[in-house]
C-alpha positions in Angstrom: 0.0 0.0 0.0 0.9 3.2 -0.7 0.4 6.3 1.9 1.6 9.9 1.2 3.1 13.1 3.4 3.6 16.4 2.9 6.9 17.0 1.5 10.2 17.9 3.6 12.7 19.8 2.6 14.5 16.4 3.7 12.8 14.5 1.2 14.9 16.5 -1.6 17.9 14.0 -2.3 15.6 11.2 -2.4 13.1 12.9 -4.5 16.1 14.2 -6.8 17.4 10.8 -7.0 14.5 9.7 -8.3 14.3 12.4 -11.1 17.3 11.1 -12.5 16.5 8.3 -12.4 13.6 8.6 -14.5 15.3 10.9 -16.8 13.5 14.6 -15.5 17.1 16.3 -16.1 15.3 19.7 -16.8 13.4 19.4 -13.6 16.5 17.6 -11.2 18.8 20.6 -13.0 18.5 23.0 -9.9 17.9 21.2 -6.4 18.0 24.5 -4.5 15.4 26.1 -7.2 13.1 22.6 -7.3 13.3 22.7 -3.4 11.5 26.1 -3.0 8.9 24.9 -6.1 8.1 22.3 -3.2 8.0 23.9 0.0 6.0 27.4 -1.9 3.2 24.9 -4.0 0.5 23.3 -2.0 -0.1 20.3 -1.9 3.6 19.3 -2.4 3.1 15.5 -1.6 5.5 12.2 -1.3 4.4 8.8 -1.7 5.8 6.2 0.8 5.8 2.4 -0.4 7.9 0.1 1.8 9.1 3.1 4.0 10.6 4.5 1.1 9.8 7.7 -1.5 8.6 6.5 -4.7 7.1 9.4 -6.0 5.9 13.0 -5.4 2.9 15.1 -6.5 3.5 19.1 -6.6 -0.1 21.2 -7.3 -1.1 24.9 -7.1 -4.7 25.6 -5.7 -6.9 28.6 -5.3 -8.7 26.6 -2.4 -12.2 26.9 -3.8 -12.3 25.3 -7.0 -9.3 24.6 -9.2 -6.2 22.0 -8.3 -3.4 21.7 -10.5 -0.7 19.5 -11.2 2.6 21.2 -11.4 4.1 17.8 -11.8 3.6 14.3 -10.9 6.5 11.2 -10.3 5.4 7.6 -9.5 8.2 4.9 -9.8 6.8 2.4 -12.3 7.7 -0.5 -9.8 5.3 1.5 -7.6 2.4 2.1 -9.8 -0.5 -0.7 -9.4 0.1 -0.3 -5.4 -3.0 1.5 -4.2 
């Protein structure tokens, strides 16, 4: 099962980590300038599977009616995991 958490400022090497590893270069370019994208969007999420990151979720709200996704990551090993 998959749970998620708000994202940490700690969570950035993992989360970078797994940028690369899918290939986000453009997005895993800057870690200082995609760490403040993080902490200044809400939600900024993480997904935990096993006790470990396996993705993250990054959205911009008004709080009424609109959510958008900034971004989404989900390991493909992760994906069918609830």
């Amino acid at each position: 099962m998959i749970t998620i958490r708000p994202y940490e400022a700690a969570d950035l090497d993992i989360v970078m980590a797994l940028l690369h590893k899918e290939g986000w270069h453009t997005l895993a370019a800057d870690s200082n300038q995609f760490n403040q994208a993080m902490l200044h969007s809400h939600p900024s999420m993480v997904a935990i599977h096993d006790g470990r990151i396996c993705g993250y979720i990054r959205c911009v709200t008004d709080h009424v009616i609109t959510l958008f996704v900034a971004d989404c990551l989900l390991i493909q090993s992760s994906a069918d995991r609830g």
